[in-house]
ZAMARGU-4260 file (C-alpha; in steps of 0.2 Angstrom, whole numbers, plus 5000, padded with zeros to 4 digits):
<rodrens>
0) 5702/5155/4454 | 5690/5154/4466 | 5690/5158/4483 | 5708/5165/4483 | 5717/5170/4496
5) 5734/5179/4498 | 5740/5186/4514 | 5746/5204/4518 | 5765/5206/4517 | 5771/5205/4533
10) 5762/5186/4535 | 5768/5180/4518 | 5785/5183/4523 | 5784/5170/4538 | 5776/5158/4525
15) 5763/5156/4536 | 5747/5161/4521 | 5728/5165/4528 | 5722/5156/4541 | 5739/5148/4544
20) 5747/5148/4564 | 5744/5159/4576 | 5738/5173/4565 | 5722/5165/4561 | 5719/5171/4578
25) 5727/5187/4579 | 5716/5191/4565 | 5700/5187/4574 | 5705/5199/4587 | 5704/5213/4573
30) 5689/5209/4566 | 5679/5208/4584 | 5687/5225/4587 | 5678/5230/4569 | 5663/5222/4574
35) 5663/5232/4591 | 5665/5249/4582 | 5649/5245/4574 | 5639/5236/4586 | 5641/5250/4599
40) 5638/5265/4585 | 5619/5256/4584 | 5614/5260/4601 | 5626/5274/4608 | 5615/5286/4601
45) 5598/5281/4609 | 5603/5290/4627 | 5610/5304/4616 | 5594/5308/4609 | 5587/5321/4621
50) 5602/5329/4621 | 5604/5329/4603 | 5586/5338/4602 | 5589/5352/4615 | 5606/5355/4606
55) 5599/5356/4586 | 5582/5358/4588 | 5578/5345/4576 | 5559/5344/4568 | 5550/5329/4570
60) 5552/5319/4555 | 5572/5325/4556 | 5573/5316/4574 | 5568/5303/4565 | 5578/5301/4553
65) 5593/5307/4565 | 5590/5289/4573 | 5585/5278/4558 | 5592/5284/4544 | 5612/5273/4550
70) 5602/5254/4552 | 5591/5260/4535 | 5607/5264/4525 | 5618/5248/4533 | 5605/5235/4529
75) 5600/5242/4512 | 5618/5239/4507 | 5626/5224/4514 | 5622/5212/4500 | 5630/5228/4486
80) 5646/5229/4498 | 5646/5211/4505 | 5645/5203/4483 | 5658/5220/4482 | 5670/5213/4495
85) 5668/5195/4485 | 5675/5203/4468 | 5688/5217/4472 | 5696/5210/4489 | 5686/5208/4506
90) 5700/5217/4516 | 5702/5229/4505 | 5682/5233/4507 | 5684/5233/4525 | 5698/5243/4528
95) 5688/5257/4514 | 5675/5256/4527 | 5686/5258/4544 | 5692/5275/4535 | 5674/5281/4528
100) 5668/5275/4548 | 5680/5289/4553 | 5678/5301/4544 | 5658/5300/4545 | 5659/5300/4566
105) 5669/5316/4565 | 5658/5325/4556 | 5644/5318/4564 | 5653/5324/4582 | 5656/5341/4574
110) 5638/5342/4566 | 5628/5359/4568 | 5612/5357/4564 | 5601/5343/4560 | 5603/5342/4542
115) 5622/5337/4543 | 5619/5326/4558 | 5609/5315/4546 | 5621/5316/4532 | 5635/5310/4543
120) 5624/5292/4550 | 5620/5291/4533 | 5639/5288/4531 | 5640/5280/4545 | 5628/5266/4539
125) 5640/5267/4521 | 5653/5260/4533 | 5645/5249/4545 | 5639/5238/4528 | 5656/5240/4522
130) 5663/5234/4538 | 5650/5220/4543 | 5649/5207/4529 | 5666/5207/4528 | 5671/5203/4545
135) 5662/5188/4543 | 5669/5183/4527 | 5686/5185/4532 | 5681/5174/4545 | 5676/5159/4534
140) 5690/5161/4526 | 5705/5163/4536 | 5695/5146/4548 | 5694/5135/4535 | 5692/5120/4548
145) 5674/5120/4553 | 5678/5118/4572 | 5693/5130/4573 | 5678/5143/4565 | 5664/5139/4574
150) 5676/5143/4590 | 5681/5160/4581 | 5662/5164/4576 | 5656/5159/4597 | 5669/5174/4601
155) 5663/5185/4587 | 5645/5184/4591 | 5652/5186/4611 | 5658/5202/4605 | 5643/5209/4596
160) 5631/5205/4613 | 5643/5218/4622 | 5645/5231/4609 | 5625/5231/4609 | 5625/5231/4631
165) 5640/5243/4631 | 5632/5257/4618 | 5621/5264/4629 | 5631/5263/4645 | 5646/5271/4637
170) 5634/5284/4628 | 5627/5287/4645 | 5644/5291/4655 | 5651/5303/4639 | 5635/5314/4641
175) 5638/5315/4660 | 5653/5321/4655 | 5653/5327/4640 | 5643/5333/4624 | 5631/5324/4614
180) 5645/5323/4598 | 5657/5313/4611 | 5649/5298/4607 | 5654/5296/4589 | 5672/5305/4592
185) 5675/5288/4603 | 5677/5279/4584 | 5689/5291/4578 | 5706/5284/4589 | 5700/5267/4586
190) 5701/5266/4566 | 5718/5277/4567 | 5724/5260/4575 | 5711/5248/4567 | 5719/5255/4549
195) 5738/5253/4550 | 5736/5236/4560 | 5720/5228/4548 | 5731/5232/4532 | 5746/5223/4539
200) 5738/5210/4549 | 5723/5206/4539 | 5724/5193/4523 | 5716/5199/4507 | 5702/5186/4498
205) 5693/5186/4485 | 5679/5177/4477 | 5675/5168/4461 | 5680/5182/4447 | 5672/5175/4431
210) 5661/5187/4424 | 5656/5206/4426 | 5652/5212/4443 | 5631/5215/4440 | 5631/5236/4445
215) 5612/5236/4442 | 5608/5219/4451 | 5619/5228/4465 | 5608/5244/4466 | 5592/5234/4462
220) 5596/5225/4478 | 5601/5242/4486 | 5587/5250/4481 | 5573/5236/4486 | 5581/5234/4501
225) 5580/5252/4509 | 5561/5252/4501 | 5557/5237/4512 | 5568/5242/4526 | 5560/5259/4526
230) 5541/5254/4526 | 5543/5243/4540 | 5550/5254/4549 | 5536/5265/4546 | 5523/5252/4550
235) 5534/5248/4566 | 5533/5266/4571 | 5514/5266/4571 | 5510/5273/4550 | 5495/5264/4543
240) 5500/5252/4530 | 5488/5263/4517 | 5498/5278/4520 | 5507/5285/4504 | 5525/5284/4509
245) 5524/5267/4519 | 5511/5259/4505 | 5524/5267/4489 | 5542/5259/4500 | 5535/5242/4502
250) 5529/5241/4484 | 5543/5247/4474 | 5556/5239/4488 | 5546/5222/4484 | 5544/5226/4468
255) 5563/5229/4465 | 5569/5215/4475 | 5558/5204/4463 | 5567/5210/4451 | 5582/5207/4455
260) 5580/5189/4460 | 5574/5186/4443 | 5588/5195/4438 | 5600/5185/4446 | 5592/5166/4440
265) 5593/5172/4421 | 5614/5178/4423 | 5628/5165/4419 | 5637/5173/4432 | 5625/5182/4446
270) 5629/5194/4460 | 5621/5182/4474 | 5622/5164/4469 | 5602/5160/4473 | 5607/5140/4474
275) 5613/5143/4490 | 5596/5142/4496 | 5590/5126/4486 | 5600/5120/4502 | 5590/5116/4516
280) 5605/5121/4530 | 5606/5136/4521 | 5589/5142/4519 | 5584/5136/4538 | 5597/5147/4544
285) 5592/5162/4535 | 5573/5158/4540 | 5579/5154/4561 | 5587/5171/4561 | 5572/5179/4553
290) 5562/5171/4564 | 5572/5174/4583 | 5575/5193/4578 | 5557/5195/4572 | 5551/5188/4590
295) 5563/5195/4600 | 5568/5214/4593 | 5553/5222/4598 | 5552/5213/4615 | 5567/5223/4619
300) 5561/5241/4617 | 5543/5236/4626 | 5555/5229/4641 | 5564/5244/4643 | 5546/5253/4643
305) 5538/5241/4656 | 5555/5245/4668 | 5555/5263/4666 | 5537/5268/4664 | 5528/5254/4674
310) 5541/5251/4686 | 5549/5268/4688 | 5566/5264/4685 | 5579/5276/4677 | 5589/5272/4661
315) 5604/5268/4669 | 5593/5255/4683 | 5585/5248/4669 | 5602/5246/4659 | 5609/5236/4674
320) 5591/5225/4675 | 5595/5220/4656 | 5613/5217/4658 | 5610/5197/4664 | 5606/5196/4647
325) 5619/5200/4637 | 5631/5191/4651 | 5619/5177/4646 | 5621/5179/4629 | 5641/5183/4630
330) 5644/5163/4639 | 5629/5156/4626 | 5643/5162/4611 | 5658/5157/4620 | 5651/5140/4624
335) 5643/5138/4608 | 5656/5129/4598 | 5658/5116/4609 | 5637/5114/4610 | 5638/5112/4594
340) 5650/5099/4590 | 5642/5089/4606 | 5623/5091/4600 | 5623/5096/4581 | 5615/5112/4573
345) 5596/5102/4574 | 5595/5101/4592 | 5607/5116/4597 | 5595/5126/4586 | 5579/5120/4592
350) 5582/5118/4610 | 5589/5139/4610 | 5572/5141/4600 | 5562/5131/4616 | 5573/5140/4628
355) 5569/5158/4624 | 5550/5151/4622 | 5551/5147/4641 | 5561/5162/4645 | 5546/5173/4635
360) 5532/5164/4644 | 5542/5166/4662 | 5541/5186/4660 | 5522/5185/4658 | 5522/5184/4678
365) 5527/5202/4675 | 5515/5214/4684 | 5513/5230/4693 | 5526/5228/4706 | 5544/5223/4703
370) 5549/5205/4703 | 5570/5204/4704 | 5570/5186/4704 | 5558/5183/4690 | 5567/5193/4682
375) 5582/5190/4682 | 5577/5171/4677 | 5568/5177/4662 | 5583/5188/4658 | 5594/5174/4659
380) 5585/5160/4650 | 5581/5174/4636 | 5599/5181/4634 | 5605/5162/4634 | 5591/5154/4622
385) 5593/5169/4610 | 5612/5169/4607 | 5613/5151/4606 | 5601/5149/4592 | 5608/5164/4581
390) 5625/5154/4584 | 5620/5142/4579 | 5611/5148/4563 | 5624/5161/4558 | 5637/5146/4559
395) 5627/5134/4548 | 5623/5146/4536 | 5642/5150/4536 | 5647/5135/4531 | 5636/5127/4521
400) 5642/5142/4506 | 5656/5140/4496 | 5669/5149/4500 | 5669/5158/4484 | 5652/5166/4491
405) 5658/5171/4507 | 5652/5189/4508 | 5635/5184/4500 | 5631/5172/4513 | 5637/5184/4524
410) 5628/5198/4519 | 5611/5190/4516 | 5615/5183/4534 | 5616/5201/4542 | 5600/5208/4529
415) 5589/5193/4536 | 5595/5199/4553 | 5591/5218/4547 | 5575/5212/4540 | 5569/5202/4554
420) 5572/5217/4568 | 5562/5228/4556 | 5547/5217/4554 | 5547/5210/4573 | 5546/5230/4579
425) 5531/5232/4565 | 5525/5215/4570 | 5524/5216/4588 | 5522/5233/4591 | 5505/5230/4580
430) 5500/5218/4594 | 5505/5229/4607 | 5495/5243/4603 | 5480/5232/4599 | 5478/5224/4616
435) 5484/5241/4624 | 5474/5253/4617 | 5454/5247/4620 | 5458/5249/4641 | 5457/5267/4639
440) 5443/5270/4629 | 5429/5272/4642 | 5441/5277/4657 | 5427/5287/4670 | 5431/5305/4671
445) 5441/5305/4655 | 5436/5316/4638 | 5434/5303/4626 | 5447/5315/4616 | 5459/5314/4629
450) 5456/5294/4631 | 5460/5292/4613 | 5478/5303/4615 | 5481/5292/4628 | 5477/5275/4618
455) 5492/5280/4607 | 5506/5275/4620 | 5510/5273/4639 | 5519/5289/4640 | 5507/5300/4631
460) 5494/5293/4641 | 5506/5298/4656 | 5506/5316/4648 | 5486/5318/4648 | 5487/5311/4665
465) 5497/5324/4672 | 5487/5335/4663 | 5470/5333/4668 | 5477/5331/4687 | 5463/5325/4699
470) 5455/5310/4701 | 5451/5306/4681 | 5470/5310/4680 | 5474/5294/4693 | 5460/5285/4685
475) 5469/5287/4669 | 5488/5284/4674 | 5480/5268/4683 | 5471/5261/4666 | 5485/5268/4656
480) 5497/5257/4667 | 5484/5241/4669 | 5483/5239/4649 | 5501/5241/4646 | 5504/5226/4658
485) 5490/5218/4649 | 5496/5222/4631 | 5513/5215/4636 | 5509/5200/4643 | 5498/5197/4625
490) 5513/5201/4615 | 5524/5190/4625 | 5514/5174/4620 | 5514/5180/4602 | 5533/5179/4604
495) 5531/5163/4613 | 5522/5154/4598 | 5532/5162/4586 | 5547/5156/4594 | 5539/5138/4593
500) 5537/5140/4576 | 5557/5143/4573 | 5559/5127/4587 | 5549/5117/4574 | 5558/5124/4556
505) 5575/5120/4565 | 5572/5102/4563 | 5577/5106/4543 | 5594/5108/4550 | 5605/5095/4549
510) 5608/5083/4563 | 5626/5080/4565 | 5640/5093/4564 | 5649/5089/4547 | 5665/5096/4546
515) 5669/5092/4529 | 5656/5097/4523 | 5650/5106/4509 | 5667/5113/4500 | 5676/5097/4503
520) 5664/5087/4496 | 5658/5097/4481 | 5676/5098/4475 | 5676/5079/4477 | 5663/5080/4466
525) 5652/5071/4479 | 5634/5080/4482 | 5630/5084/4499 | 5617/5072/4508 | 5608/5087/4513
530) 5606/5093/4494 | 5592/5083/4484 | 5597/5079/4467 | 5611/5086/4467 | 5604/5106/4470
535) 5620/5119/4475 | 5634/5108/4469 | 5637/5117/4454 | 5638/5132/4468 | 5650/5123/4479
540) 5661/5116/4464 | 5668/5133/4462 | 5674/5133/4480
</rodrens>
């Protein structure tokens, strides 16, 4: 049967099934607490990172890893566990992941050197792509009423906007107080109690089981992913494009992700039902979240440069300046259901799109000198713009798949998220350095050695500065500091016409909120208005 559902003991005994009563809710509050885990464990370990290097003396490319290696492994694995969840049970592939979540975070806490510190994120990232699809497909299924779940899916994405806001703030106040390996041992009381109450509490589902589950599709997709994840990581972190590692990870990853679409359109039943995106709601969606995380990702870390380096602000000041925009971003979710039903995904889309354009062009007044007000405004709008038009996209997406594809939806959903943060770092940081570097190459007084050290970033070029003292050494901390206000103000209209671009694809979305639509329909045997000729009904007839 696909799509199943059976509820967990305790809830079949009150008759009450999945999604049924009260409990529909009740289970949303456990999966937001799931979602937290893992949206904190993604930033609590950026303030950690100094400490972490006085304390195990990591090399270079170990640091490195010590900090990428947990979103490399989640997103390389979200369509193997989320297509997983879909064949052997979604709760039970969640509650796997709250355990190996634990278990990972202590040895991580207890870690002594470097080497097992990776080992342990590594696991971590196993559990956050165990954890992370499935959320979200228990979600569709236990809210099978399209306005009940877009409710549920406004306080889901509320909940991810603080976990990012709270990582580093909590992270911050366990180091002031503790040692570095606090801030993982936070997760271990939280899946003692997460366990016990998600296997009671939580309904089991699974999808459509005709067929063998495709082991090699699941590791060709596994395998293409961390190549392409892994390259553009590299290129975001300033490796040339030709260099052997970053030139081999994109080709193989594209290469094996190929691969496995082709794979997946020859199979009678294939891991990741490809239809879905002959569906223009559904491919839209994917493409808007691309799009916002691509123009927004790598805004963030040049922000918090421009407050602490430009500005002069400490981590914890320049935590506070960006917390409007998570509040922003917290009332955009919970407001976002009833924005949608009133304006339809087109426009709720599209107008979130032009909203965080404006906000982008706004923070251009950005200068030497601190602007509160400005600020504050562009915080605002950004946080607000941004969260309403991945609601909007994540809620379209959700439900235009069949309910027997649940964690593929949802797991391609959190890959395009994945993806998208990856290139936008590669993409803008690219832009950034190219409009920041030619300042400083003829700074007066300056070694042209030491001019093209300082090319390389604002707080290298601070380093060299303090170094060469003197009057070539203000000279260069005043150039150093011009071009990076420069570079930023370049990169935000880069931002700004990419966010027009997603204003303009969003018009593929369809205009009215259908709650009927596409499962009902399909097993109507009526094709969706949105599908030409037909394309994904044979998809949503096995919902």
């Amino acid at each position: 049967m696909s799509g199943t559902t059976t509820a967990a003991a305790p809830i079949g005994r009150r008759g009450s099934g999945a999604g049924a009563g009260a409990n529909r809710w009740l289970v949303l509050v456990v999966l937001c607490v799931s979602l937290l885990l893992v949206a904190v464990d993604a930033t609590v370990l950026h303030v950690a990172v100094p400490a972490v290097t006085e304390d195990l003396r990591p090399g270079a490319i170990e640091l490195l890893w010590i900090v990428d290696i947990y979103p490399l492994v989640c997103a390389s694995l979200l369509i193997l566990f989320g297509t997983l969840g879909d064949r052997v049970g979604r709760r039970r592939v969640l509650l796997l992941g709250y355990g190996l979540f634990g278990v990972a975070s202590a040895i991580a806490a207890l870690a002594d050197n470097a080497q097992v510190l990776i080992a342990a994120r590594a696991l971590l990232g196993v559990g956050g792509a165990m954890i992370m699809p499935a959320t979200l497909s228990i979600l569709r299924q236990v809210f099978p009423d399209r306005r009940e779940r877009a409710v549920a899916i406004g306080i889901w994405s509320a909940v991810a906007a603080v976990g990012a806001a709270v990582g580093p703030l909590l992270g911050g106040f366990l180091l002031e107080h503790f040692w570095w390996g606090s801030v993982f041992l936070i997760n271990i009381p939280l899946m003692l109690v997460s366990l016990p109450i998600g296997r009671w509490l939580l309904p089991e589902s699974t999808g459509d089981r005709d067929g063998p589950w495709d082991v090699i599709g699941a590791l060709m997709a596994a395998a293409g992913l961390f190549g392409v994840v892994l390259g553009v990581k590299r290129l975001g972190s300033g490796e040339s494009p030709l260099g052997a590692t970053t030139l081999v990870s994109l080709v193989l990853g594209v290469a094996l992700l190929v691969g496995f679409v082709r794979r997946q359109r020859r199979r009678k039943h294939p891991l990741v039902d490809l239809s879905m995106f002959g569906r223009p709601a559904f491919s839209t969606s994917v493409g808007c979240i691309v799009l916002a995380m691509l123009a927004l990702v790598g805004l963030e870390l040049i922000a918090a440069q421009y407050l602490q380096l430009v500005l002069g602000l400490s981590p914890l000041e320049t935590g506070l300046r960006l917390l409007p925009l998570t509040v922003a971003a917290m009332a955009a979710g919970l407001a976002g259901s009833k924005m949608l039903q009133r304006f339809g995904p087109r426009v709720m889309v599209s107008t979130g799109f032009a909203l965080t354009a404006v906000a982008v062009v706004l923070l251009t007044g950005m200068g030497d000198h601190a602007n509160d007000a400005l600020l504050l405004a562009g915080f605002v709008l950004l946080g607000f713009g941004l969260e309403t038009t991945l609601f909007g996209a994540y809620e379209s997406m959700l439900s235009e798949a069949p309910p027997s594809q649940a964690g593929g939806a949802a797991a391609i959903g959190e890959t395009s998220y994945q993806l998208g943060a990856g290139i936008g770092i590669a993409l803008l940081g690219s832009v950034m350095n190219a409009a920041y570097a030619p300042g400083l190459s003829s700074v007066r007084g300056v070694p042209a050695a030491d001019s093209a050290a300082a090319s390389h970033s604002l707080g290298e070029a601070y380093d060299v500065a303090a170094r060469l003292g003197g009057g070539p050494g203000d000279a260069l901390r005043a150039a150093a500091r011009d071009s990076f206000v420069h570079g930023l103000h370049v990169t935000l209209l880069v931002s700004a016409g990419l966010l027009l671009l997603g204003a303009l694809a969003a018009l593929r979305l369809p205009r009215v909120m259908e709650c009927g639509a596409p499962a009902a329909r399909a097993e109507a045997g009526i094709p969706s208005p949105r599908d030409p000729a037909g394309v994904g009904a044979g998809a949503s007839a096995d919902a």
